[in-house]
Every structure is written in structure tokens, then in C-alpha cells.
C-alpha positions in Angstrom: 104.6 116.4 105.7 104.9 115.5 102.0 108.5 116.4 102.1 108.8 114.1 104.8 107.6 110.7 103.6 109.1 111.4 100.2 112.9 111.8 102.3 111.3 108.8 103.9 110.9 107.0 101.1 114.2 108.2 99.8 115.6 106.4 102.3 113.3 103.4 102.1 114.8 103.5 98.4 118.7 103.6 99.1 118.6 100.8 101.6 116.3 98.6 99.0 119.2 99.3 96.7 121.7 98.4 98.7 120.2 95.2 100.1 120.1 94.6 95.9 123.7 94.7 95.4 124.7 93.2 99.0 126.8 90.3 98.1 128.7 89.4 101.4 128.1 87.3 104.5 124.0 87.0 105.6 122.9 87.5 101.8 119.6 85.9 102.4 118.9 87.1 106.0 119.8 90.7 104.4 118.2 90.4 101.1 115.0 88.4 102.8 114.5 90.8 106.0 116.1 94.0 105.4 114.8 94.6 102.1 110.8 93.9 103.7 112.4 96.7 106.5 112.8 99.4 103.7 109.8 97.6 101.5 107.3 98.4 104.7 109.0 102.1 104.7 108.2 102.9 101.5 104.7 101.4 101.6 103.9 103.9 104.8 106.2 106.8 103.0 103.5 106.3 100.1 100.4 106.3 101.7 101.8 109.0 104.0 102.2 111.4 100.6 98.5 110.4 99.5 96.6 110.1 102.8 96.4 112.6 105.2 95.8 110.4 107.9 97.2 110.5 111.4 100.7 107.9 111.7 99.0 105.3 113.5 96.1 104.9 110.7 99.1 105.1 107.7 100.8 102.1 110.2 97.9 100.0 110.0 97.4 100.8 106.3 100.8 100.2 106.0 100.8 97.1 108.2 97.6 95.4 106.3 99.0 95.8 103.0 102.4 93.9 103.9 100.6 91.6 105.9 98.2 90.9 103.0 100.7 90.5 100.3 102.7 87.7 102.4 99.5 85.9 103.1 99.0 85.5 99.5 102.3 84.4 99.1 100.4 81.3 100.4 98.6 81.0 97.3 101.1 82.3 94.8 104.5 82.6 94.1 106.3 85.9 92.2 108.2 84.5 89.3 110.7 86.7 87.6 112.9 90.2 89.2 110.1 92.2 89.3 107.2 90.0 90.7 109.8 89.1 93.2 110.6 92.7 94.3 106.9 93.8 94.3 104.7 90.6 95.8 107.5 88.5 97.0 108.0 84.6 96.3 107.5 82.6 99.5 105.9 82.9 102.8 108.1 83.4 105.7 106.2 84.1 108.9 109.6 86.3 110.4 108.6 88.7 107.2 106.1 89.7 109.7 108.9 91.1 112.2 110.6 93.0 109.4 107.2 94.1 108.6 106.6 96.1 112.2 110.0 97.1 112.2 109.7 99.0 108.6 106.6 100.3 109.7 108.1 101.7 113.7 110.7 103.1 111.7 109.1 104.7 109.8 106.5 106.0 112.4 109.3 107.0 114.2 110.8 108.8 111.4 107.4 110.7 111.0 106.9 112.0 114.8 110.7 113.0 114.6 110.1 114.9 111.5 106.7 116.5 113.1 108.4 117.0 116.2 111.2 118.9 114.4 108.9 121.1 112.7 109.8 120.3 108.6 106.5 122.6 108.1 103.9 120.2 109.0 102.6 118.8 112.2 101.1 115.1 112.5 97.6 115.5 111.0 94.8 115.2 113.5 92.2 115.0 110.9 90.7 111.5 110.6 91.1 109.4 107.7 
């Protein structure tokens, strides 16, 4: 499973990248709600290489720590590159759309992987 989420997260990485050095028509559309896509990716590909948990449980984990972070965007505001990648700047209630699409993505990704047999199987055990 481990190799799993980190290809996962691989892949969570390359599109964050790209959505980076995207410069053409949608920039903010692309920038605001693709990048929290791949940023809800690599939160579950994370959890999903420390947790042993079964992909519904690393969802909601996954789910409750984007949710969480845009709700203090209520209260805060990332100033600077880095702040902005990791906690965001403003609220935007559609992040929460990108959010479940990241995470059935990546869900999605993980049964595929399970179902494929990459050497590990959906864990069972509970979390």
C-alpha cells in the first residue's frame, strides 16, 4: 500500500507543480481549484503512508483536515508563498468541492491500486 499513496502523492505533486507554473486562460479557477484537487490528494496520500486505516477512514481524515484549514481561513489569512501553498489565504466555500473531489480521486486511485494487486490489499484493520 505504501508504494501506492507515495505514486499517489507523486501525482498529487506534479499536478500541484503544474497548476504553479499554469499561466494561460482560467489562471485563478486553475490555480484556486485544481491546486486544492492535488492539495486534498496528497493530504490522503500522506495519511495513507502513516495510517493503516481502511480508505473511507483516511477520506474523512483527509476530508476534516481540508475542511478545517479553510474554516480557519475565516480567522486568518496566509501571507507570503509558503503560507499560501500550505494554509491557503481566503475562504471560498467551492474549495469544499475541490476538496471531495481530491479526496474521491484519490479513494478511487486507492481501490484501483488494491484491486490491481500492487502487494497490498485495502486494510480491514480499524484505525
Amino acid at each position: 500500500m505504501k508504494r501506492r499513496m507515495m505514486w499517489l502523492a507523486a501525482a498529487a505533486l506534479a499536478i500541484g507543480a503544474a497548476v504553479l507554473v499554469y499561466r494561460g486562460p482560467l489562471r485563478g479557477v486553475i490555480r484556486g481549484h485544481v491546486g486544492d484537487v492535488a492539495a486534498t490528494m496528497l493530504v490522503y496520500a500522506v495519511i495513507g503512508m502513516l495510517w493503516q486505516a481502511r480508505p473511507a477512514v483516511r477520506a474523512v481524515a483527509a476530508l476534516a483536515i481540508a475542511t478545517l484549514i479553510e474554516c480557519g481561513q475565516t480567522v486568518w489569512r496566509g501571507e507570503g508563498m509558503m503560507a499560501e501553498l500550505t494554509i491557503g489565504s481566503t475562504f471560498d466555500g467551492w474549495d469544499f468541492v475541490a476538496y471531495i473531489a481530491g479526496v474521491g480521486i484519490a479513494v478511487l486511485w486507492d481501490r484501483a491500486g488494491a484491486r490491481a494487486g500492487d502487494g497490498a490489499v485495502a486494510s480491514p484493520q480499524r484505525a
